[in-house]
MARMI-940331 format. One record per residue (C-alpha): x, y, z. Coordinates in Angstrom, 2 decimals, decimal comma. Each point is the difference from the previous one (the first is absolute). Layout:
<nodes>
NODE       X       Y       Z
NODE       X       Y       Z
...
</nodes>
This chain:
<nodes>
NODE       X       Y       Z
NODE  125,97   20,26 -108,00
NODE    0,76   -2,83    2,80
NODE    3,08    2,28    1,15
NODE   -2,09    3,27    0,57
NODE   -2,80   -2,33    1,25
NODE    2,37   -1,67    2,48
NODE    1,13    3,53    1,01
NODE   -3,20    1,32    0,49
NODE   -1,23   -2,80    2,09
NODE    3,60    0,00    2,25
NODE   -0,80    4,08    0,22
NODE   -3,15    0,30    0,91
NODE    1,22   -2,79    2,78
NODE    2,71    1,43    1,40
NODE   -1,81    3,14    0,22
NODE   -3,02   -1,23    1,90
NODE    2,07   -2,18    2,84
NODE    2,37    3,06    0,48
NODE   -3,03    2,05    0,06
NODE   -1,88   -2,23    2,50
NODE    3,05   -0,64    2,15
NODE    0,84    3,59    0,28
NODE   -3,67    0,98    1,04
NODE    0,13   -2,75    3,06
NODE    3,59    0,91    1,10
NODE   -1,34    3,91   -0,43
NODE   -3,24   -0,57    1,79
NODE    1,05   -2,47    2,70
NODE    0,40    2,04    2,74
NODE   -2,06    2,73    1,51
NODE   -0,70    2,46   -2,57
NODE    1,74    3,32    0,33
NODE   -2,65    3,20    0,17
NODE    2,58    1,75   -2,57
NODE   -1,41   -2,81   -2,45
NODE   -3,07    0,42    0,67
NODE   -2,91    1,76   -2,10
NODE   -3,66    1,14   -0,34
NODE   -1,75   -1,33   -3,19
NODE   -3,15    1,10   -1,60
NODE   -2,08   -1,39    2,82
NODE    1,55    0,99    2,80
NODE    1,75   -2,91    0,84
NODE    3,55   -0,51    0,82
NODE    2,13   -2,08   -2,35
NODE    3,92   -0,79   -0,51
NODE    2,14    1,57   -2,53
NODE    2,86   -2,90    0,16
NODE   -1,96   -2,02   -2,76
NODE    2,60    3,02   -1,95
NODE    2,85   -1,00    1,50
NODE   -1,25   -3,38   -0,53
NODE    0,00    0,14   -3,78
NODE    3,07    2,09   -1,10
NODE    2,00   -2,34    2,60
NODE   -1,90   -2,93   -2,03
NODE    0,44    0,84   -3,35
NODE    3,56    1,68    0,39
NODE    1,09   -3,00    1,56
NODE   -1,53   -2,51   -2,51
NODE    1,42    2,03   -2,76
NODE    3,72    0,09    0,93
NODE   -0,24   -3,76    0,18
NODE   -2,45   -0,46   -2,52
NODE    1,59   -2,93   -2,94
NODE    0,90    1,11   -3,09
NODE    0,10    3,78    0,21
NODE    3,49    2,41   -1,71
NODE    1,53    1,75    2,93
NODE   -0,89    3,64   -1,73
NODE   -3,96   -1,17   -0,04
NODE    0,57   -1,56    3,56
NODE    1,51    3,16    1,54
NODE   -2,34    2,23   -1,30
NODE   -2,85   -2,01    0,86
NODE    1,31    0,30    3,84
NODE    0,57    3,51   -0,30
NODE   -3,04    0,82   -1,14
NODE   -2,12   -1,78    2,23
NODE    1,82    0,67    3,40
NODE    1,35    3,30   -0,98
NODE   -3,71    1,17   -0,82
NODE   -1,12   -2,18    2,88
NODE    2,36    1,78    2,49
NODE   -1,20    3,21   -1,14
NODE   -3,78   -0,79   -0,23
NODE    0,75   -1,83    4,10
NODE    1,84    3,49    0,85
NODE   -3,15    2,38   -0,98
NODE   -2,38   -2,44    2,07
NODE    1,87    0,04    2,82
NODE    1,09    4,05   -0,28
NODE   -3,12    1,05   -2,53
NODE   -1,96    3,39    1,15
NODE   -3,27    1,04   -1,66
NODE    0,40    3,47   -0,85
NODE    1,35   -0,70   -3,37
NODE   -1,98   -3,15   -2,21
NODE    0,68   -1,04   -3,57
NODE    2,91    0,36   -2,44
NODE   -0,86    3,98   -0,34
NODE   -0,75    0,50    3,55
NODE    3,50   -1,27    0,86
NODE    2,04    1,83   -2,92
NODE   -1,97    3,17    0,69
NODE    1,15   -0,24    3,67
NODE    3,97   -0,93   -0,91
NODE   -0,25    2,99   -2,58
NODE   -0,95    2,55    3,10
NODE    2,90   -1,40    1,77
NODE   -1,92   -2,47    2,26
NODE    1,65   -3,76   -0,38
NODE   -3,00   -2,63    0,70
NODE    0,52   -3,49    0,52
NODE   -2,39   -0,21   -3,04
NODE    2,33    1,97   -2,05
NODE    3,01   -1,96    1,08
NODE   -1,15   -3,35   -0,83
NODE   -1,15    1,36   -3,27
NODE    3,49    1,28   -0,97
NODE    1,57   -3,23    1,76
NODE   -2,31   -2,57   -1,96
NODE    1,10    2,08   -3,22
NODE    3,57   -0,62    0,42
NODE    0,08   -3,56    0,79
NODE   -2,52   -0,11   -2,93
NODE    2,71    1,57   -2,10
NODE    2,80   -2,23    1,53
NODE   -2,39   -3,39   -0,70
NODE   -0,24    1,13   -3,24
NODE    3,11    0,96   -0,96
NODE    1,06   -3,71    0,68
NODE   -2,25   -1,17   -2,52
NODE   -0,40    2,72   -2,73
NODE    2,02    0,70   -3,31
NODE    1,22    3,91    0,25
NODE   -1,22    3,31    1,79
NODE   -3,27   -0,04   -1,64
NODE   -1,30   -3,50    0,98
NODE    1,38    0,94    3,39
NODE   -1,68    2,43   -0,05
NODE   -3,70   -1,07   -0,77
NODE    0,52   -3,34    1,72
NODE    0,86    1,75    3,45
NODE   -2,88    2,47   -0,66
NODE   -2,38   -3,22   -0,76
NODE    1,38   -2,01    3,08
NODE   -0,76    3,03    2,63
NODE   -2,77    1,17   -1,77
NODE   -1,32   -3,39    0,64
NODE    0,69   -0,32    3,70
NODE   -1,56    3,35    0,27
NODE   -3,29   -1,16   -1,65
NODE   -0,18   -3,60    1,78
NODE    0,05    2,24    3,08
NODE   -3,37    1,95   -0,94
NODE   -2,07   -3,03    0,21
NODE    0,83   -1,65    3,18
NODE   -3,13    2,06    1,15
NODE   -2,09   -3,06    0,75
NODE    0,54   -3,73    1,23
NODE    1,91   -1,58   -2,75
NODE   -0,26    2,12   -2,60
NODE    3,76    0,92   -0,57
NODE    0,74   -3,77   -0,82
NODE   -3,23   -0,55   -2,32
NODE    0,80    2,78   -1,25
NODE    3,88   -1,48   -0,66
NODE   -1,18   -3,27   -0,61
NODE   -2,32    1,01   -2,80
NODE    3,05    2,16   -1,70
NODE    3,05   -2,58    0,10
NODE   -2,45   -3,27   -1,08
NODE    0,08    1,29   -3,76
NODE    3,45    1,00    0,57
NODE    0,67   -3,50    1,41
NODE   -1,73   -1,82   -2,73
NODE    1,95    2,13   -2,53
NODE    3,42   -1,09    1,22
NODE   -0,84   -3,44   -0,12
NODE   -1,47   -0,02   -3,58
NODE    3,40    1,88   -1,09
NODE    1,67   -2,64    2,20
NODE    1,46    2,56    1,88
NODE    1,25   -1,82    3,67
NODE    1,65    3,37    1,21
NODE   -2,90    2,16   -0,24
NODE   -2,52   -2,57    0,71
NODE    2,14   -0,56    3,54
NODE   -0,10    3,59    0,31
NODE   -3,78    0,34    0,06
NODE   -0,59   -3,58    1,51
NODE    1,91    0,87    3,53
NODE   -1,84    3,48    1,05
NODE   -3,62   -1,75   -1,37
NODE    1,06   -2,98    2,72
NODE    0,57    1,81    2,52
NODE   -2,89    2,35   -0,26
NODE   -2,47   -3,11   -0,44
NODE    1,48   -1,63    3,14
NODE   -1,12    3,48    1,77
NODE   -3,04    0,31   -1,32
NODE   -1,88   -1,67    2,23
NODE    0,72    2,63    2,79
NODE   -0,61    2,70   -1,31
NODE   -3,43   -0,91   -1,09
NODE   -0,21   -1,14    3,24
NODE    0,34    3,66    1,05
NODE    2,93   -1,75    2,42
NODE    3,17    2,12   -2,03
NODE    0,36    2,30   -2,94
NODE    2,79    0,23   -2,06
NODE    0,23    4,22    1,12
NODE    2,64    1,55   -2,19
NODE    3,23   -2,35    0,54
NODE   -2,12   -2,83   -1,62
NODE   -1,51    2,16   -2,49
NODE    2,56    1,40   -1,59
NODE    1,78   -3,00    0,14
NODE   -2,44   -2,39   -1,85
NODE   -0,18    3,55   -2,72
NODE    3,87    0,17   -0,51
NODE    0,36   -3,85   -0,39
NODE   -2,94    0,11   -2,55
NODE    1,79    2,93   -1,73
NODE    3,25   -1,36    0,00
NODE   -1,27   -3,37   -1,60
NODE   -1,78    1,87   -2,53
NODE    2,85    2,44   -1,61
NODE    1,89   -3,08    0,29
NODE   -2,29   -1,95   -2,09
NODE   -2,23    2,43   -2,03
NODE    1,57    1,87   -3,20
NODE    0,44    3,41   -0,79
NODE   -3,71    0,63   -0,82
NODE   -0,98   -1,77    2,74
NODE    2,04    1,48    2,52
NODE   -0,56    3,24   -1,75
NODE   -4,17   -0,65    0,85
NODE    0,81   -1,14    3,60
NODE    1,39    2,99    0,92
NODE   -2,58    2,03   -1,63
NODE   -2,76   -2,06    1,35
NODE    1,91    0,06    3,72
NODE    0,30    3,75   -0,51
NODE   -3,17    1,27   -1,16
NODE   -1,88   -2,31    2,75
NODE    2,11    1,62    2,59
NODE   -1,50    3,44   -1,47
NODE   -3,34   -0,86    0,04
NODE    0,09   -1,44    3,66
NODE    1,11    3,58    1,03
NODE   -3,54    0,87   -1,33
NODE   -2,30   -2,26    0,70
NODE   -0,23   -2,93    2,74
NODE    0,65   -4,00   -1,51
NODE   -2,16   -1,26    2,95
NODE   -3,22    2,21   -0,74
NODE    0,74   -1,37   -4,41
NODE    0,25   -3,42    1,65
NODE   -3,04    0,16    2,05
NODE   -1,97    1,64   -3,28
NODE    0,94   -2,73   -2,42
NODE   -1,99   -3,95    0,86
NODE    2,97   -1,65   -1,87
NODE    2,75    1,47    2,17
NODE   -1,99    0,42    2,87
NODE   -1,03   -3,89   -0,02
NODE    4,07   -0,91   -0,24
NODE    0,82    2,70    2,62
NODE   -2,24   -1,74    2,27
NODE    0,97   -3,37   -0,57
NODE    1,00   -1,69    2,74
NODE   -0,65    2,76    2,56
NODE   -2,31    0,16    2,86
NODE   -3,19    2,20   -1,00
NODE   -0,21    3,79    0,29
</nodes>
């Protein structure tokens, strides 16, 4: 256990530093408008706490000790690749097309969103992250299914200050713990570097100061993802993508903020940490 413990810890360093030096160098001079956003409130925030993080966590994962090369490069092409894609539909995004139908509607009457593009963009470099860690078609497959699938959903709930990384936090802790009772130093690096370097960001986006918009979003999800195929077995992987799958469903149909708000539990750890209503 002290090898996946030492990972962990050298991780979910790397990833924070990277993650805190990127945001400074990002955010030292004057903020451009094109970065620039409207949360819930009305207030103007940055997006480059996104850049931020996939800069972070890609960086502190290609140097990251004691990681194969197959696990290494797939962990940096799934979190910039995604993280490229997610930056390209904040930058580009329109409005007239919203959520994983609204987009594959549009691209089916001919109309190419940027929605639609990053969706088909964060499936193939989920497919090519996974097919450098996978045995055969099938686990292909299913992994790159899980690993976008995940992006996609870590996306849904950066609705609110901070939510997107509780929300990530809460997932890869058991997932962390996990590795390091199977003594598992790979996987537990895996999750330990994008849990860093959301932590280390945390602070502004409660703040209300950044959000993570979809660049960090589907970065932290595809990292998650990727550590998870690469760690979980078949069953396992087989109920992640289920689990990522039928949630993305559901949040076609009804609205994770207004379930949030309705339950004490999740509503009190939503909260947490933010400035009041």
């Amino acid at each position: 256990m002290a090898r996946a413990l030492l990972g962990a810890l050298a991780g979910a360093v790397l990833g924070a530093v990277a993650a805190r030096a990127a945001y400074t160098a990002l955010t030292a001079k004057a903020r451009s408008k094109e970065w620039e956003r409207t949360n819930h409130r009305g207030e103007t925030l940055t997006l480059l706490e996104g850049p931020a993080f996939v800069a972070g966590a890609a960086g502190a994962l290609a140097i990251a000790p004691g990681l194969p090369a197959k696990a290494r490069l797939a962990a940096v092409l799934a979190g910039a690749g995604s993280g490229a894609l997610g930056a390209y539909d904040d930058l580009y995004g329109g409005s007239s097309s919203k959520g994983f139908k609204g987009h594959l509607s549009a691209l089916a009457r001919g109309q190419v969103t940027s929605g639609a593009v990053k969706i088909l963009g964060i499936g193939a470099t989920g497919l090519g992250a996974a097919a450098l860690v996978s045995r055969g078609p099938l686990d292909t497959l299913v992994n790159g299914a899980a690993i976008a699938g995940s992006a996609n959903l870590a996306n849904l709930f950066d609705l609110r200050p901070g939510r997107a990384i509780k929300v990530g936090l809460m997932a890869g802790g058991p997932l962390l713990a996990a590795c390091l009772l199977r003594r598992d130093a790979v996987g537990a690096a895996l999750v330990a570097v994008p849990l860093g370097a959301g932590a280390a960001l945390l602070p502004e986006d409660l703040g209300e100061q950044a959000m993570l918009g979809d660049a960090g979003a589907n970065a932290l999800g595809a990292l998650l993802g990727l550590a998870a195929v690469t760690t979980l077995g078949r069953r396992g992987r087989y109920a992640l993508l289920g689990t990522v799958a039928a949630l993305t469903a559901a949040s076609e149909k009804i609205s994770f903020t207004k379930v949030i708000a309705a339950n004490p539990v999740l509503h009190r750890i939503d909260m947490l940490g933010r400035r009041p209503a």
